[in-house]
C-alpha positions as MATLAB code, in Angstrom:
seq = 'XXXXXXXXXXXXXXXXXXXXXXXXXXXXXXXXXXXXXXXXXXXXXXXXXXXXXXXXXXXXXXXXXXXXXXXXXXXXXXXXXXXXXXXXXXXXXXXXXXXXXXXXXXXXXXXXXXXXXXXXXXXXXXXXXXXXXXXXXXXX';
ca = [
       0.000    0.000    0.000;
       1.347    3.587   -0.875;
       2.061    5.946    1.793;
       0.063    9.260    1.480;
       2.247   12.236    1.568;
       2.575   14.424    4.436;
       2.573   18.028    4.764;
       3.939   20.211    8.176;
       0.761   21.551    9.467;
       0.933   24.872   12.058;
      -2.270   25.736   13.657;
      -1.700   28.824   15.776;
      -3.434   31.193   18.257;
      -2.514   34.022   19.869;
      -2.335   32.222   22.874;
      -0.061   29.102   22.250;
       0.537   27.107   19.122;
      -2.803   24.336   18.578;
      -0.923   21.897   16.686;
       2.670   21.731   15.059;
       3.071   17.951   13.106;
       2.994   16.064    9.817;
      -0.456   14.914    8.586;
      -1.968   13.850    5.339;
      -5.079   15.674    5.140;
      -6.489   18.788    6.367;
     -10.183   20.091    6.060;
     -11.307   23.849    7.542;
     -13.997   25.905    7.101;
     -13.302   29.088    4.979;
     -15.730   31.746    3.719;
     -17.456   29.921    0.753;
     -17.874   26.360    2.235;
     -15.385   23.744    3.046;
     -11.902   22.825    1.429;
      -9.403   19.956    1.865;
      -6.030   20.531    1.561;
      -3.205   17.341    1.081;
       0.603   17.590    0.075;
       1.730   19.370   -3.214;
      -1.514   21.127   -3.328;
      -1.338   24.827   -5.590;
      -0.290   27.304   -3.277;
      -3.126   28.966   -1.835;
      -4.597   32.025    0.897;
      -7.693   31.706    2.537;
      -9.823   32.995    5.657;
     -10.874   30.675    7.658;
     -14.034   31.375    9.571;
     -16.147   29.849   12.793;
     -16.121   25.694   12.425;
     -15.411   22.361   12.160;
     -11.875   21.701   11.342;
     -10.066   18.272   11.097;
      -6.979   16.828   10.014;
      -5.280   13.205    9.514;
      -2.246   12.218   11.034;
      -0.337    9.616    9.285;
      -1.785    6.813   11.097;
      -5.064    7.441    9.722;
      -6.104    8.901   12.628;
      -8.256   11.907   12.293;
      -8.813   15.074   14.836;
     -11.812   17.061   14.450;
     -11.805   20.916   15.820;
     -13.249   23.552   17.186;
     -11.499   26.982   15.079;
     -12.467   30.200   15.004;
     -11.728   32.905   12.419;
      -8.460   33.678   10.826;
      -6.505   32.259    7.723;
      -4.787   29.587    6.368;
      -1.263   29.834    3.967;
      -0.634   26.964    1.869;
       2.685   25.755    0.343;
       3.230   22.474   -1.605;
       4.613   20.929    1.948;
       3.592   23.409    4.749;
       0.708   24.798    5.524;
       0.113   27.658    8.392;
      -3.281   28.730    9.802;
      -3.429   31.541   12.409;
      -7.026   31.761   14.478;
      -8.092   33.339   17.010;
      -9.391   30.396   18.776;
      -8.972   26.506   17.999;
     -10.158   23.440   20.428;
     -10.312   19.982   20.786;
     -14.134   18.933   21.845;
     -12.996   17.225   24.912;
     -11.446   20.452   25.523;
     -14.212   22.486   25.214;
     -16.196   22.947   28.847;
     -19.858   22.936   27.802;
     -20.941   25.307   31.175;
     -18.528   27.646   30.298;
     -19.347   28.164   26.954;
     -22.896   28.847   28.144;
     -22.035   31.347   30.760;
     -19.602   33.080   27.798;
     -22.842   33.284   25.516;
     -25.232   34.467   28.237;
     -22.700   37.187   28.958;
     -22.328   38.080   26.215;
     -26.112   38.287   24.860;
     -26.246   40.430   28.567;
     -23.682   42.906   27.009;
     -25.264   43.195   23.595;
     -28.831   43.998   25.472;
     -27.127   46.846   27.355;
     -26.058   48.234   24.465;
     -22.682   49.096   24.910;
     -20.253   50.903   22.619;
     -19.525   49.853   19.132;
     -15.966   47.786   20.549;
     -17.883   46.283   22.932;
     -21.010   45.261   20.807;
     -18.079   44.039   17.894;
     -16.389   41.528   21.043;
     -19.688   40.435   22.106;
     -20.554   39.274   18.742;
     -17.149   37.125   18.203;
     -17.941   35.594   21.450;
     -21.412   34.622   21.035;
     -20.370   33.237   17.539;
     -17.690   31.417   19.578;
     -19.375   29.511   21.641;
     -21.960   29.235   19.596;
     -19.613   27.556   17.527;
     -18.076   25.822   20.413;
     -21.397   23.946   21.933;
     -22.165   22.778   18.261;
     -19.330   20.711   18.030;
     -19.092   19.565   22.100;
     -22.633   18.273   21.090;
     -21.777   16.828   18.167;
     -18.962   14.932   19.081;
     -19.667   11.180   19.969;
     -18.338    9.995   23.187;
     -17.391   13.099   24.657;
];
């Protein structure tokens, strides 16, 4: 059987790097629908926006996430994608994702200033974004 080729993936946030490693497949959300990237694919730039992400390590074994918006830069053999936000679902605490979107439905009733109406938005569509894949997730 022929070994798939592997690209370096970097998934990073502003707070730490997600996920630095080889995999075979890659699958994000981006503005017009879904795309799947693999090794020696045309060089591409993309924003990536609220989703369902996933990618294959060479094992076979495939790791769905949480991501939130940002972009992706692909090369034939490397690929970077810098979110705001990325998650594993067993990562991703349910009650505090709950409490984040009450919040910030709270703040967007008091109508606040335009910055603080902007935030509230990202972090409604975060969790949001966040619950729909805990719940989605099977055996987590």
């Amino acid at each position: 059987m022929e070994e798939k080729r592997r690209f370096r993936l970097e998934v990073l946030t502003p707070e730490k790097p997600f996920f630095v490693g080889e995999v075979v497949s890659l699958t994000i959300p981006v503005s017009d629908g879904m795309i799947g990237i693999e090794a020696l694919r045309e060089p591409l730039a993309a924003a990536v926006k609220d989703g369902k992400a996933a990618y294959t390590l060479p094992d076979g074994t495939r790791r769905e996430f949480s991501v939130s918006r940002g972009i992706v830069d692909v090369k034939k053999t490397a690929v970077k994608m810098l979110c705001e936000y990325a998650s594993y679902p067993e990562d991703i605490d349910a009650d505090l994702e709950s409490e984040l979107l009450r919040e910030a439905e709270a703040e967007i009733r008091a109508k606040k200033t335009a910055a603080d109406l902007a935030f509230s938005k990202l972090m409604i569509g975060r969790a949001l974004n966040n619950l729909r894949i805990k719940k989605n997730t099977p055996g987590i």
